[in-house]
Predicted model as a PDB file, atoms N, CA, C, CB and O in Angstrom, pLDDT in the B-factor column:
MODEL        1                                                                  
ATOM      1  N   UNK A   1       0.815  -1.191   0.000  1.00 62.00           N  
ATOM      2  CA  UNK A   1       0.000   0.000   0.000  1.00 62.00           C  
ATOM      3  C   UNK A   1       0.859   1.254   0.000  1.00 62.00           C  
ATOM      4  CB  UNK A   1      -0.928  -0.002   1.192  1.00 62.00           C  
ATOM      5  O   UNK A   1       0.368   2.291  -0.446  1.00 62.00           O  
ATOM      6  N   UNK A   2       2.326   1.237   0.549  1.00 66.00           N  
ATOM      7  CA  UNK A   2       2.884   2.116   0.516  1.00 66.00           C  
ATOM      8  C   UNK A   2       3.602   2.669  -0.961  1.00 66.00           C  
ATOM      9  CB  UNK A   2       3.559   1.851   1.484  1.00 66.00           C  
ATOM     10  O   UNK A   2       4.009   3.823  -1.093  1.00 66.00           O  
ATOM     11  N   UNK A   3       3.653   1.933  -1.715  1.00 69.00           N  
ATOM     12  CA  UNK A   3       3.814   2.067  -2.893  1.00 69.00           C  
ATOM     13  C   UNK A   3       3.106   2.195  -3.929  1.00 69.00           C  
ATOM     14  CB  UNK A   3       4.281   1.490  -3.069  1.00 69.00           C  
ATOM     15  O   UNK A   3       3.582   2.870  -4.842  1.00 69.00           O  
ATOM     16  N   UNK A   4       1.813   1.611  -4.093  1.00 68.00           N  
ATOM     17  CA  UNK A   4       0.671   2.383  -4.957  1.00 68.00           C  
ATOM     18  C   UNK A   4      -0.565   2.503  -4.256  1.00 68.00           C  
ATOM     19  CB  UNK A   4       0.315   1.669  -6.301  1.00 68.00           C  
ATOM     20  O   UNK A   4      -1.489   1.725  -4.493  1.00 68.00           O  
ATOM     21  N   UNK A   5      -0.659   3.460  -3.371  1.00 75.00           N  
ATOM     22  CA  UNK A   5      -2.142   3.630  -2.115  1.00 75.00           C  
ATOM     23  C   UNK A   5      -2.825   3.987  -2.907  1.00 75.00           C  
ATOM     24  CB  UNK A   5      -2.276   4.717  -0.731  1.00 75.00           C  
ATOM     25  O   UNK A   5      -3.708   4.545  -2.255  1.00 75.00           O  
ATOM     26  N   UNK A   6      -3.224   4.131  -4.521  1.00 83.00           N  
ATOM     27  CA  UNK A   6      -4.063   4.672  -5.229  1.00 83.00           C  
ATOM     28  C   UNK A   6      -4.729   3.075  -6.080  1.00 83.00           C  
ATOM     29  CB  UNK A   6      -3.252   5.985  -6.162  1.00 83.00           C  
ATOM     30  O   UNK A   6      -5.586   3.096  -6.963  1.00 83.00           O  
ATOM     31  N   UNK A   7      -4.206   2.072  -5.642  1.00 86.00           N  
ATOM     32  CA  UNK A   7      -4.631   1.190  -6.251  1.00 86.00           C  
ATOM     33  C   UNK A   7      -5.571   0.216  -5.560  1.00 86.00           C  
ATOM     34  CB  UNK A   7      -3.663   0.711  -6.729  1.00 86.00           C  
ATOM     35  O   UNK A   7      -4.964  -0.440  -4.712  1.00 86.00           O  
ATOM     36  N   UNK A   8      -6.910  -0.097  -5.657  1.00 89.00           N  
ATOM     37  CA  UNK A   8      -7.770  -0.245  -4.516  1.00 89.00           C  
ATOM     38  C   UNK A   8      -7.462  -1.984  -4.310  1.00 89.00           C  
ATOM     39  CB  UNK A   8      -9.564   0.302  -4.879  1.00 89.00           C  
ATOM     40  O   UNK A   8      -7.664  -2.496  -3.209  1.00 89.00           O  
ATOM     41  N   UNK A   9      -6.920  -2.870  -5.576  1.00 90.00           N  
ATOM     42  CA  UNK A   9      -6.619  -4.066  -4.940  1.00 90.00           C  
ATOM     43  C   UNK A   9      -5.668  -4.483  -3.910  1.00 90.00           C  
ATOM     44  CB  UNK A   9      -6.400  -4.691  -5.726  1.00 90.00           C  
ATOM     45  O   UNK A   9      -5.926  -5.340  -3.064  1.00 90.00           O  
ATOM     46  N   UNK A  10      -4.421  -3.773  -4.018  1.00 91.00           N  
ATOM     47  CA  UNK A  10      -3.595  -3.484  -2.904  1.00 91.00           C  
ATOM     48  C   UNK A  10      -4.580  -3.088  -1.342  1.00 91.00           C  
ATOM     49  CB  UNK A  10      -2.599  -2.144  -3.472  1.00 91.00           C  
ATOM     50  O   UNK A  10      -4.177  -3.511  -0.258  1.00 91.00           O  
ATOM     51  N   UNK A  11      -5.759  -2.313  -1.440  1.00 93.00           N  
ATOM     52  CA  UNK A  11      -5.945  -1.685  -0.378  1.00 93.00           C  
ATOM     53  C   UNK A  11      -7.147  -3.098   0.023  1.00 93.00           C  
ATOM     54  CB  UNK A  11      -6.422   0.137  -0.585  1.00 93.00           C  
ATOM     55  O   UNK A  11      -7.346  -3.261   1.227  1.00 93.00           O  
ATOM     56  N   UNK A  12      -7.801  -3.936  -0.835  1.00 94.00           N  
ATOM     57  CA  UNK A  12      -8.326  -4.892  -0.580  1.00 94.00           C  
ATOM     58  C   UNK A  12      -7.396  -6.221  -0.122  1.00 94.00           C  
ATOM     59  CB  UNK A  12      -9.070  -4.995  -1.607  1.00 94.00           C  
ATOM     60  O   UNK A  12      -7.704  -6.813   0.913  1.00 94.00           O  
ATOM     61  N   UNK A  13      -6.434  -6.595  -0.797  1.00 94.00           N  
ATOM     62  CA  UNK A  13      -5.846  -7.025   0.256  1.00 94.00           C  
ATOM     63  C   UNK A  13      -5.268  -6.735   1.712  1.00 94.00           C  
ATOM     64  CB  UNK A  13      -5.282  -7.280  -0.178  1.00 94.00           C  
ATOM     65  O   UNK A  13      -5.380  -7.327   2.786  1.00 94.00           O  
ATOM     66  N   UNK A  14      -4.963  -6.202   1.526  1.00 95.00           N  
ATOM     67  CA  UNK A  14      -4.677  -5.486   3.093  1.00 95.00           C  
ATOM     68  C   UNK A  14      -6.051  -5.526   3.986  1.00 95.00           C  
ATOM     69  CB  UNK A  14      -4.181  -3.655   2.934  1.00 95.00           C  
ATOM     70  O   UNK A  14      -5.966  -6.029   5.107  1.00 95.00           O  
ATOM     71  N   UNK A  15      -7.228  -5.052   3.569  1.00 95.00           N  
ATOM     72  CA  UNK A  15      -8.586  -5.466   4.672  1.00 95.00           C  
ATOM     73  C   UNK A  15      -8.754  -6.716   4.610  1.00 95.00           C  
ATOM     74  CB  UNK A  15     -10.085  -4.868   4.385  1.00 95.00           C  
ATOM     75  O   UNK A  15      -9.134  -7.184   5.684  1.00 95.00           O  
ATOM     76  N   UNK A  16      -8.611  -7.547   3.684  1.00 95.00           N  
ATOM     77  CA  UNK A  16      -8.634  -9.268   3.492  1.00 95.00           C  
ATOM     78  C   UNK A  16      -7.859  -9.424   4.849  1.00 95.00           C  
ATOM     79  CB  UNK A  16      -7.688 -10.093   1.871  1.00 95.00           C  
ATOM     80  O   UNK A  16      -8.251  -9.960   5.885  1.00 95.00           O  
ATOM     81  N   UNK A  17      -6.741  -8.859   4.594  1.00 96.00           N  
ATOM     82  CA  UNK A  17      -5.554  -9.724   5.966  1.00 96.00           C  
ATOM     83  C   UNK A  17      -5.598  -9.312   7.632  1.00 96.00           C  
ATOM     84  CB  UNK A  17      -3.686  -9.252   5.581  1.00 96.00           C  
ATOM     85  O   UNK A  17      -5.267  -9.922   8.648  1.00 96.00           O  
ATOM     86  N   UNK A  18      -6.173  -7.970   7.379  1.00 96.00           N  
ATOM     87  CA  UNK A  18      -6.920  -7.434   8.862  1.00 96.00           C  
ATOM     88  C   UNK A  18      -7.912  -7.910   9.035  1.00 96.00           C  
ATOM     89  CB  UNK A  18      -7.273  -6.090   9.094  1.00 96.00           C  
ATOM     90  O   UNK A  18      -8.188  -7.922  10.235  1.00 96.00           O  
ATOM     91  N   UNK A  19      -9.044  -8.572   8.087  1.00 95.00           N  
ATOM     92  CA  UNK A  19     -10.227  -9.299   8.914  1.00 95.00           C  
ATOM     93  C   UNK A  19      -9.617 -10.558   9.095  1.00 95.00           C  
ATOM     94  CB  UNK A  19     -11.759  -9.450   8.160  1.00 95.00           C  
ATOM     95  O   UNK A  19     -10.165 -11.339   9.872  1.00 95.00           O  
ATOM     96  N   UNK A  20      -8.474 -10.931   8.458  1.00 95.00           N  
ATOM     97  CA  UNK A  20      -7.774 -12.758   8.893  1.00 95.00           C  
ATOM     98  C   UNK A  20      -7.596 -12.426  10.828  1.00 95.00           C  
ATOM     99  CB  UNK A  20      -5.328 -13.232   7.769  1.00 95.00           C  
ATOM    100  O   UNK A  20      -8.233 -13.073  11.659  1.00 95.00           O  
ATOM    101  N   UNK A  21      -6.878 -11.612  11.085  1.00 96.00           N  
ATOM    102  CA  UNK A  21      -5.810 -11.418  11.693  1.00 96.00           C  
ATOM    103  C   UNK A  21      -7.116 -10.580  13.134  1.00 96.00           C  
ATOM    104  CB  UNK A  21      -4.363 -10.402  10.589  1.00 96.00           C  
ATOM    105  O   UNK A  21      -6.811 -10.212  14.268  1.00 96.00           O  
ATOM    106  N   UNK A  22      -7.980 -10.554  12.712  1.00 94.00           N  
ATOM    107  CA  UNK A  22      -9.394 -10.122  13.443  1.00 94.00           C  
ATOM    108  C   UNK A  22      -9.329  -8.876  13.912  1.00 94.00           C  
ATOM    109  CB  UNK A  22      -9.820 -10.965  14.647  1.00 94.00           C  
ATOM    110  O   UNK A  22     -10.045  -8.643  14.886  1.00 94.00           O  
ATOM    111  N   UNK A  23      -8.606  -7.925  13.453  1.00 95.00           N  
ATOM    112  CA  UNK A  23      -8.826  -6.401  13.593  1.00 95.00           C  
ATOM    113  C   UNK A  23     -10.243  -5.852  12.594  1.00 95.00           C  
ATOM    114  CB  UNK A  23      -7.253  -5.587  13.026  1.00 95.00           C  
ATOM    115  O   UNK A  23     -10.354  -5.137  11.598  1.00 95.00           O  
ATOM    116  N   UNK A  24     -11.160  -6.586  13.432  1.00 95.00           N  
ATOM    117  CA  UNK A  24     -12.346  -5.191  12.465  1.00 95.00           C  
ATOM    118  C   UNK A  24     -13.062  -4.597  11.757  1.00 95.00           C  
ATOM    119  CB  UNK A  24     -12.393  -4.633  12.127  1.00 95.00           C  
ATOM    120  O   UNK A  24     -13.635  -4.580  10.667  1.00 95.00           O  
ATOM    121  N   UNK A  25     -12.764  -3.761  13.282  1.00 95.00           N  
ATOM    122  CA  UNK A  25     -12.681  -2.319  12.749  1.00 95.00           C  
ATOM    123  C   UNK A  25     -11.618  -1.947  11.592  1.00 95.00           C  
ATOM    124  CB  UNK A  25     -12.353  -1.426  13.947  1.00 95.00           C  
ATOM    125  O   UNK A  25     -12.017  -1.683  10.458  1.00 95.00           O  
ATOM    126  N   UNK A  26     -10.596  -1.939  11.841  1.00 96.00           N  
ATOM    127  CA  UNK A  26     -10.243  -1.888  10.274  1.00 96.00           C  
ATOM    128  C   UNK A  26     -10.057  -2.071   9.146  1.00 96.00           C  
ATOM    129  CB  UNK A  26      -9.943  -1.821  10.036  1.00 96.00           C  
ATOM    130  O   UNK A  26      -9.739  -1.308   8.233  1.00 96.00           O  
ATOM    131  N   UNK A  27     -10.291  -3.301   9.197  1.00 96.00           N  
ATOM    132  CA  UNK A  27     -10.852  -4.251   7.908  1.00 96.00           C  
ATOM    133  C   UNK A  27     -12.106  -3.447   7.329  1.00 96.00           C  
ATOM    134  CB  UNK A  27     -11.418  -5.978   8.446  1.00 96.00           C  
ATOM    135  O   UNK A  27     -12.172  -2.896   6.230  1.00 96.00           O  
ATOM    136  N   UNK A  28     -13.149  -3.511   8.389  1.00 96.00           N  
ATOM    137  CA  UNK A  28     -14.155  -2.324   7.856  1.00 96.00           C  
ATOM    138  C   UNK A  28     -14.076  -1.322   6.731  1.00 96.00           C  
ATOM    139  CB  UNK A  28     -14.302  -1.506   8.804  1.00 96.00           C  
ATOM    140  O   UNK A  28     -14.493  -1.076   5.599  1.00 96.00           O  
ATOM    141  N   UNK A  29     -13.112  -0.784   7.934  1.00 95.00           N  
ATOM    142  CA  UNK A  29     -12.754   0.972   7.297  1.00 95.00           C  
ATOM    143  C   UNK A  29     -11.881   0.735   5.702  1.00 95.00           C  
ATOM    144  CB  UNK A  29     -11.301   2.089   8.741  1.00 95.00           C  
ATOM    145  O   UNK A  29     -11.928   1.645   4.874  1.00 95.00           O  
ATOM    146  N   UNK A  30     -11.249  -0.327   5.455  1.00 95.00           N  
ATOM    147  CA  UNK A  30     -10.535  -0.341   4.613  1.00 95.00           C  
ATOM    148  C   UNK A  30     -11.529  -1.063   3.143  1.00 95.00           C  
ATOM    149  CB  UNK A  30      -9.249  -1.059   5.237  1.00 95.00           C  
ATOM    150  O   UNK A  30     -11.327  -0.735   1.974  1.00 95.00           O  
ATOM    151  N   UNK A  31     -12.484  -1.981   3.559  1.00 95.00           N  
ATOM    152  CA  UNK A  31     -13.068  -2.346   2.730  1.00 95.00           C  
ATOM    153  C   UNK A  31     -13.812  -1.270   2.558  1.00 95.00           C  
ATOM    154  CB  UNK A  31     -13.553  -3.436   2.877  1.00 95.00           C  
ATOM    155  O   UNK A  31     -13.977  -1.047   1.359  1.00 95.00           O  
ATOM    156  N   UNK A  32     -14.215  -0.678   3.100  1.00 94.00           N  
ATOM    157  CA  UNK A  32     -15.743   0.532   2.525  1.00 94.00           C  
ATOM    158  C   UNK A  32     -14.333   1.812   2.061  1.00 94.00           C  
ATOM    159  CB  UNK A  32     -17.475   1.413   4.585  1.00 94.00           C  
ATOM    160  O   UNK A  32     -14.878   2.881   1.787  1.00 94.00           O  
ATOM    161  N   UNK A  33     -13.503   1.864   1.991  1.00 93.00           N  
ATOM    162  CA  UNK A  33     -12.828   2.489   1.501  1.00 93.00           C  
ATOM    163  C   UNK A  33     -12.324   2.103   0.013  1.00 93.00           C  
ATOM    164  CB  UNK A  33     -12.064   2.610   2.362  1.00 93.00           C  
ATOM    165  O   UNK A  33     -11.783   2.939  -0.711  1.00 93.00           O  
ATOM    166  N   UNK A  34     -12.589   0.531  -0.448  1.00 92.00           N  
ATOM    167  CA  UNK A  34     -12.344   0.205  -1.386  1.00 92.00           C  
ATOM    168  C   UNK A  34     -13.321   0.400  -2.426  1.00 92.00           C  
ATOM    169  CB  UNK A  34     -11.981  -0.767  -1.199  1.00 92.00           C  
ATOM    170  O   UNK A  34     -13.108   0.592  -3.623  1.00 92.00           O  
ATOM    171  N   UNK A  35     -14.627   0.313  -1.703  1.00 91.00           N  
ATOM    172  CA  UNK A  35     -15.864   0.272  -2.303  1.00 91.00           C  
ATOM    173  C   UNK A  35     -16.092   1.693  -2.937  1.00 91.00           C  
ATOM    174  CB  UNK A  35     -16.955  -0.142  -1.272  1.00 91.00           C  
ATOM    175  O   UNK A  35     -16.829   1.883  -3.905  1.00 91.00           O  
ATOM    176  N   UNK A  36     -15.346   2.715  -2.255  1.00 90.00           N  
ATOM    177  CA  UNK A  36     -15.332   3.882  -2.486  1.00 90.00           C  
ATOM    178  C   UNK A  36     -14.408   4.329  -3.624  1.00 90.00           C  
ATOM    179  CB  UNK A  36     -15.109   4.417  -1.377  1.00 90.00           C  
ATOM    180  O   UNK A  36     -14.731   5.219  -4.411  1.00 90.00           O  
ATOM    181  N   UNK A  37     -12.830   3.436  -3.693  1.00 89.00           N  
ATOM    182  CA  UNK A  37     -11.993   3.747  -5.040  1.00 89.00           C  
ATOM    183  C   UNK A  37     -12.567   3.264  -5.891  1.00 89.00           C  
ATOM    184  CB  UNK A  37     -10.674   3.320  -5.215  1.00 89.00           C  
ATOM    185  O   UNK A  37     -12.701   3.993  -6.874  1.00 89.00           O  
ATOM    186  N   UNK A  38     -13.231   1.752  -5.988  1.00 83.00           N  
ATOM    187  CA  UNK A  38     -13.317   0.993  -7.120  1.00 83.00           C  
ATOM    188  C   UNK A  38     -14.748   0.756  -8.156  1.00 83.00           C  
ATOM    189  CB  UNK A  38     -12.894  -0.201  -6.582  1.00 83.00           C  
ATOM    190  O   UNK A  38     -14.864   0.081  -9.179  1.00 83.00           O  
ATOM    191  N   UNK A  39     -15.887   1.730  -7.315  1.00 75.00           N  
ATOM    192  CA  UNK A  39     -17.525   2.068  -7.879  1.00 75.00           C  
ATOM    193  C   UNK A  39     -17.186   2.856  -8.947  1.00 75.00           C  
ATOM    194  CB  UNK A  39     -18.687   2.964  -6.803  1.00 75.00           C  
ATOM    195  O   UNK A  39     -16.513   3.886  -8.918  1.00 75.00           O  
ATOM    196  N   UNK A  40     -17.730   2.272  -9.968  1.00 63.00           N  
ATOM    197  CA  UNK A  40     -17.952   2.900 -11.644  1.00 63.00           C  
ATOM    198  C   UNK A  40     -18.869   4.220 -11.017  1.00 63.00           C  
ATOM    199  CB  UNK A  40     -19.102   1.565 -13.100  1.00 63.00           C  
ATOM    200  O   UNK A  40     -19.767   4.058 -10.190  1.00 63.00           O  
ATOM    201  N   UNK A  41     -18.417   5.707 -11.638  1.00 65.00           N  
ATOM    202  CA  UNK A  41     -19.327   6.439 -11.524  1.00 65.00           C  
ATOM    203  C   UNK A  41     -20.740   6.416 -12.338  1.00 65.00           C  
ATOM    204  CB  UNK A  41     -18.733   7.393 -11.634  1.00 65.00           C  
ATOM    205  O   UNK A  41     -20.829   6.128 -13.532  1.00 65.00           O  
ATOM    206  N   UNK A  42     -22.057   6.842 -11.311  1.00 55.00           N  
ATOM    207  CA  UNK A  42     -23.403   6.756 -11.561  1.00 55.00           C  
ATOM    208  C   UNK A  42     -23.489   6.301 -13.558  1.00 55.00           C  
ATOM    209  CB  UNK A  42     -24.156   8.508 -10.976  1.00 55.00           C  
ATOM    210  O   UNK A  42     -23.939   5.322 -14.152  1.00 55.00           O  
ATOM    211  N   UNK A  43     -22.723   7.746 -14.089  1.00 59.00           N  
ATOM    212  CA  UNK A  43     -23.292   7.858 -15.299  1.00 59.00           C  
ATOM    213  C   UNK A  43     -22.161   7.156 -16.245  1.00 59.00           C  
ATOM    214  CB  UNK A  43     -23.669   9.411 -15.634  1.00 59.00           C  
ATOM    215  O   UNK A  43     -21.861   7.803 -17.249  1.00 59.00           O  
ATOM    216  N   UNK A  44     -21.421   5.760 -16.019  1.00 57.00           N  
ATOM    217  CA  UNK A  44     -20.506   5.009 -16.687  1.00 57.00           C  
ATOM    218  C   UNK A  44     -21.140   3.937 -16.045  1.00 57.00           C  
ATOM    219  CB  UNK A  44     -18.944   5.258 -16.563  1.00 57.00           C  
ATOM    220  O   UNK A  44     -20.546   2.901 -16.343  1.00 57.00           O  
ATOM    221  N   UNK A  45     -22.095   3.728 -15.287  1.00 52.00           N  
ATOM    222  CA  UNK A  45     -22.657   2.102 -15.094  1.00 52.00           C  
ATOM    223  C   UNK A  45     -23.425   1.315 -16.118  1.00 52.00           C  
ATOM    224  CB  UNK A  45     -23.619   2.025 -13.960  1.00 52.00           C  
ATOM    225  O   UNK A  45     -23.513   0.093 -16.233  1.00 52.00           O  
ATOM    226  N   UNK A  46     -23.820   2.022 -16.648  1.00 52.00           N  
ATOM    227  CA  UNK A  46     -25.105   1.975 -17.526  1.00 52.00           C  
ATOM    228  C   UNK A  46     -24.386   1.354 -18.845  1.00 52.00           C  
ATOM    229  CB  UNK A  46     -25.942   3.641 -17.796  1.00 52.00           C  
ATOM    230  O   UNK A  46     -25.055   0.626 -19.578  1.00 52.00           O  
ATOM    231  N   UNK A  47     -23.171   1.608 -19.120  1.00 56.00           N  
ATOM    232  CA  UNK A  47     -22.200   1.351 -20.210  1.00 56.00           C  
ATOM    233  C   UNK A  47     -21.784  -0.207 -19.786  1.00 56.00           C  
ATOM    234  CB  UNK A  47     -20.820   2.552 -20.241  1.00 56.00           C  
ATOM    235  O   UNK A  47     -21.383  -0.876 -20.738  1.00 56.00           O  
ATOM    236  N   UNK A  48     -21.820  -0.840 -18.573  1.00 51.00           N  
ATOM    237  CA  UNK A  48     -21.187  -2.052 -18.430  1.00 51.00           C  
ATOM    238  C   UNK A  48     -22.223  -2.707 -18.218  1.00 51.00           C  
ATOM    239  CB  UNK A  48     -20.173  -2.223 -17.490  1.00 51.00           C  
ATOM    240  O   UNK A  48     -22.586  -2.786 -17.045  1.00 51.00           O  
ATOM    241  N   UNK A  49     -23.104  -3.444 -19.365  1.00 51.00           N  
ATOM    242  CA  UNK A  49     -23.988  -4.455 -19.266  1.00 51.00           C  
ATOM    243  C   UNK A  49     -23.902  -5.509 -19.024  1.00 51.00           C  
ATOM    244  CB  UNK A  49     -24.456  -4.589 -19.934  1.00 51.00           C  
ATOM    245  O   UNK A  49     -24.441  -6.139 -18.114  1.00 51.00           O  
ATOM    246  N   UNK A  50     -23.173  -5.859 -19.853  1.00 48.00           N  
ATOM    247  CA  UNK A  50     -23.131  -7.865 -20.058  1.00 48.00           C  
ATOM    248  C   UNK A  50     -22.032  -8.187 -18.858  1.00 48.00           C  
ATOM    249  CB  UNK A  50     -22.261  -8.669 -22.100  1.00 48.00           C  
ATOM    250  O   UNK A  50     -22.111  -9.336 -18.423  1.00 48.00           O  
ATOM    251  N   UNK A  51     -20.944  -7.281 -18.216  1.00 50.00           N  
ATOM    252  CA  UNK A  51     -19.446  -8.038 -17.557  1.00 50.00           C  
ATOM    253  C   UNK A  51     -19.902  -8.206 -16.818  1.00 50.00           C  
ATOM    254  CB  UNK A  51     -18.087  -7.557 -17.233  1.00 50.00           C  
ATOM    255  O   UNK A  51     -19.112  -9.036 -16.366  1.00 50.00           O  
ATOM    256  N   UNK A  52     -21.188  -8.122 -15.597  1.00 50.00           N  
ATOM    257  CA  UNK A  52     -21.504  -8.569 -14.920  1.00 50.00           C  
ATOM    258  C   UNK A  52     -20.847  -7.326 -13.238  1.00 50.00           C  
ATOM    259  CB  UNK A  52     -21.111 -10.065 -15.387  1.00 50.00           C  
ATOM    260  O   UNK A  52     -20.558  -7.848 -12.161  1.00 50.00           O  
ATOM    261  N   UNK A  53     -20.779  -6.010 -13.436  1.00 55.00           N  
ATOM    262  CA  UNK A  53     -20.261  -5.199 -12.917  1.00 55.00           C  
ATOM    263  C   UNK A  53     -18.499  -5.057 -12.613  1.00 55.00           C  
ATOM    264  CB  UNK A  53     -21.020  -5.256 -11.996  1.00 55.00           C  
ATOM    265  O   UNK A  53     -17.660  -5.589 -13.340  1.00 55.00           O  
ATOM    266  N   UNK A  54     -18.135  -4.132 -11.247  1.00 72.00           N  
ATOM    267  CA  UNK A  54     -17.167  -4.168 -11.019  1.00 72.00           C  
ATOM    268  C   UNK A  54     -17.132  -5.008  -9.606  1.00 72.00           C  
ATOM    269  CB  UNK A  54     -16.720  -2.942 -11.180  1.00 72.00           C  
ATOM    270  O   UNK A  54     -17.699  -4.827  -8.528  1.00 72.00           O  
ATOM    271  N   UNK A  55     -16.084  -6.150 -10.154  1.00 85.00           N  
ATOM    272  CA  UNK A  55     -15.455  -7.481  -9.405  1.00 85.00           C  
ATOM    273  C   UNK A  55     -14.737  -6.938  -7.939  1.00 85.00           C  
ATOM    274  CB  UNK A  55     -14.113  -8.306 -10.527  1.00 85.00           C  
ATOM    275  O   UNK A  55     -14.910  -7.581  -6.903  1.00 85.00           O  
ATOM    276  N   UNK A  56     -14.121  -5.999  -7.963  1.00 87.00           N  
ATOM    277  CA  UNK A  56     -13.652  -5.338  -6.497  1.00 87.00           C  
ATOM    278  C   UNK A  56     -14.700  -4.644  -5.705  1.00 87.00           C  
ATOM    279  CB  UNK A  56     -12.530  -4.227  -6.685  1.00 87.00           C  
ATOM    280  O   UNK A  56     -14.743  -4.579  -4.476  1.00 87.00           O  
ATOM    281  N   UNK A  57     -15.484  -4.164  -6.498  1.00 88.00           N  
ATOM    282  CA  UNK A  57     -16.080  -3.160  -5.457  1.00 88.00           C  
ATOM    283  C   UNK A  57     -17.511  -4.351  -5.384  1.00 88.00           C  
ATOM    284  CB  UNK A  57     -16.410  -1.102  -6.156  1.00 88.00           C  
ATOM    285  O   UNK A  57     -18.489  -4.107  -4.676  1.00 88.00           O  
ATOM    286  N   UNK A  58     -17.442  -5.147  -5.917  1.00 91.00           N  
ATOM    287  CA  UNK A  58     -18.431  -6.513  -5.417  1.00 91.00           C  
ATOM    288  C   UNK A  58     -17.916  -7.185  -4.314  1.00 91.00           C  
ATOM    289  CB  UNK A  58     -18.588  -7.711  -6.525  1.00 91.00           C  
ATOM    290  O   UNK A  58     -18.659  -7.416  -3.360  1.00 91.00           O  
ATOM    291  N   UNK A  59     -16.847  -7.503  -4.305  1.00 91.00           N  
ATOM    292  CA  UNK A  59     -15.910  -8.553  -3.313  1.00 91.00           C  
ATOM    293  C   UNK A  59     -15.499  -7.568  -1.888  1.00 91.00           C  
ATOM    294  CB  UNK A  59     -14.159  -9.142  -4.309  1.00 91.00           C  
ATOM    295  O   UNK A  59     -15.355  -8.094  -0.784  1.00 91.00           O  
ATOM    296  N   UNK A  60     -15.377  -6.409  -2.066  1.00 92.00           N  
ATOM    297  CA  UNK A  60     -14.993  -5.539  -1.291  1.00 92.00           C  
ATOM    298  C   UNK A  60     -16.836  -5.438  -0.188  1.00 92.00           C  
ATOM    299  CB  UNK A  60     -14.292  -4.021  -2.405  1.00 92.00           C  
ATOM    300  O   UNK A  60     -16.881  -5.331   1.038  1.00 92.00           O  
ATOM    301  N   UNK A  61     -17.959  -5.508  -1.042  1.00 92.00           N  
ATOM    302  CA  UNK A  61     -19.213  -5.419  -0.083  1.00 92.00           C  
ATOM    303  C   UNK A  61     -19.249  -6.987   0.054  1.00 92.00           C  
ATOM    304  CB  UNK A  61     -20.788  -4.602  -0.760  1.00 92.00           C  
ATOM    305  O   UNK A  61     -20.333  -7.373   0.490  1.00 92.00           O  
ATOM    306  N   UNK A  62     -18.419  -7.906  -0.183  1.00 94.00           N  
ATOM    307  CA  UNK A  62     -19.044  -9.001   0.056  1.00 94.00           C  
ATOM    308  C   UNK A  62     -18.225  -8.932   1.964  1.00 94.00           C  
ATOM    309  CB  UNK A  62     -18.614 -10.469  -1.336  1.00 94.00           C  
ATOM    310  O   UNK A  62     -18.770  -9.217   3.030  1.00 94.00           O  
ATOM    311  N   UNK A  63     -16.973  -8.503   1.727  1.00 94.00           N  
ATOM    312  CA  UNK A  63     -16.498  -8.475   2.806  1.00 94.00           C  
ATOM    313  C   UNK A  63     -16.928  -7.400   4.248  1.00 94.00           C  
ATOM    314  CB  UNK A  63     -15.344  -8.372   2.335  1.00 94.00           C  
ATOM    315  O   UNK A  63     -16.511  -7.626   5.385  1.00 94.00           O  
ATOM    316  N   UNK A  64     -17.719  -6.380   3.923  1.00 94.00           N  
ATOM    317  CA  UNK A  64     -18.271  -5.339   4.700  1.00 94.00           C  
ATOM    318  C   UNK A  64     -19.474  -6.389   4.997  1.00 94.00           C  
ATOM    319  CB  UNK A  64     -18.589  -3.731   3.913  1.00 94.00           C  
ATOM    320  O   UNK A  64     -19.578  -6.462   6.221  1.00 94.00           O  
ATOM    321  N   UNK A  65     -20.302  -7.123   4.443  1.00 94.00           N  
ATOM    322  CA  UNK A  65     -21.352  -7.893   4.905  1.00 94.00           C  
ATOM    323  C   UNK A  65     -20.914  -8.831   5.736  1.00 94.00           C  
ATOM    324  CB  UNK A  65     -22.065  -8.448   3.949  1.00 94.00           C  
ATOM    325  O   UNK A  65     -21.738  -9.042   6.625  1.00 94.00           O  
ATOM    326  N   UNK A  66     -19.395  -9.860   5.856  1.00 92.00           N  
ATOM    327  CA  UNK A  66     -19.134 -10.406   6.560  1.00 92.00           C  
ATOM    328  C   UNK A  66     -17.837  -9.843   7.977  1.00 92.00           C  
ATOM    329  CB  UNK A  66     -19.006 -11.336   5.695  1.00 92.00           C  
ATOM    330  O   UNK A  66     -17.050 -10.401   8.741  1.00 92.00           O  
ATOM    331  N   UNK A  67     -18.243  -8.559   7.686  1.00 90.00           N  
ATOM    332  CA  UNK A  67     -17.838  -8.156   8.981  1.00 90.00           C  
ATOM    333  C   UNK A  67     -18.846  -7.372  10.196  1.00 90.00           C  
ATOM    334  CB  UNK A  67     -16.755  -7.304   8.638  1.00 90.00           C  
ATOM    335  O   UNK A  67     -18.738  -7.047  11.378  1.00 90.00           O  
ATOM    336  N   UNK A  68     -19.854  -7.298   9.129  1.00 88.00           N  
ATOM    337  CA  UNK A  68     -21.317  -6.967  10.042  1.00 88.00           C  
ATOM    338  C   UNK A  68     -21.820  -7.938  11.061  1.00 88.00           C  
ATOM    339  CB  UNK A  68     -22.589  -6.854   9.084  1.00 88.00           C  
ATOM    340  O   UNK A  68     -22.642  -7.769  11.962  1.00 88.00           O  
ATOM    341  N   UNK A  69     -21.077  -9.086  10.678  1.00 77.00           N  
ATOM    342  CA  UNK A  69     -22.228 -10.257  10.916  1.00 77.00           C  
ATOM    343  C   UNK A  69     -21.121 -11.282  12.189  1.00 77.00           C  
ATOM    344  CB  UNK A  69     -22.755 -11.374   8.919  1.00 77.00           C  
ATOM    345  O   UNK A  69     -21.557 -12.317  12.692  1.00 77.00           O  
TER     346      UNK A  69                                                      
ENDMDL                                                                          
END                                                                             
């Protein structure tokens, strides 16, 4: 992360390994932070029909749901 903090899979691994390691809260903060780099804006969603959306910022709420719970 210290080398490309602009790249949200880097920042998804890193919450992957803080919810291993059972910190969280920051696993949290880091996944809804991913969800936040890696969401197609409103008016470019509409353009991605068939791929089935964006794969990080899917996997990134799959992990905010299993830290709710």
């Amino acid at each position: 992360m210290v080398l490309a903090p602009q790249n949200p899979f880097y920042v998804l691994q890193f919450a992957e390994t803080a919810a291993t390691n059972g910190q969280w809260s920051l696993a949290l903060k880091m996944y809804l932070r991913v969800v936040e780099m890696a969401e197609l804006p409103v008016d470019e969603q509409d353009k991605d029909e068939g791929a089935g959306g964006n794969g990080l910022a899917r996997r990134a709420w799959v992990g905010v749901k299993l830290n709710l719970f």
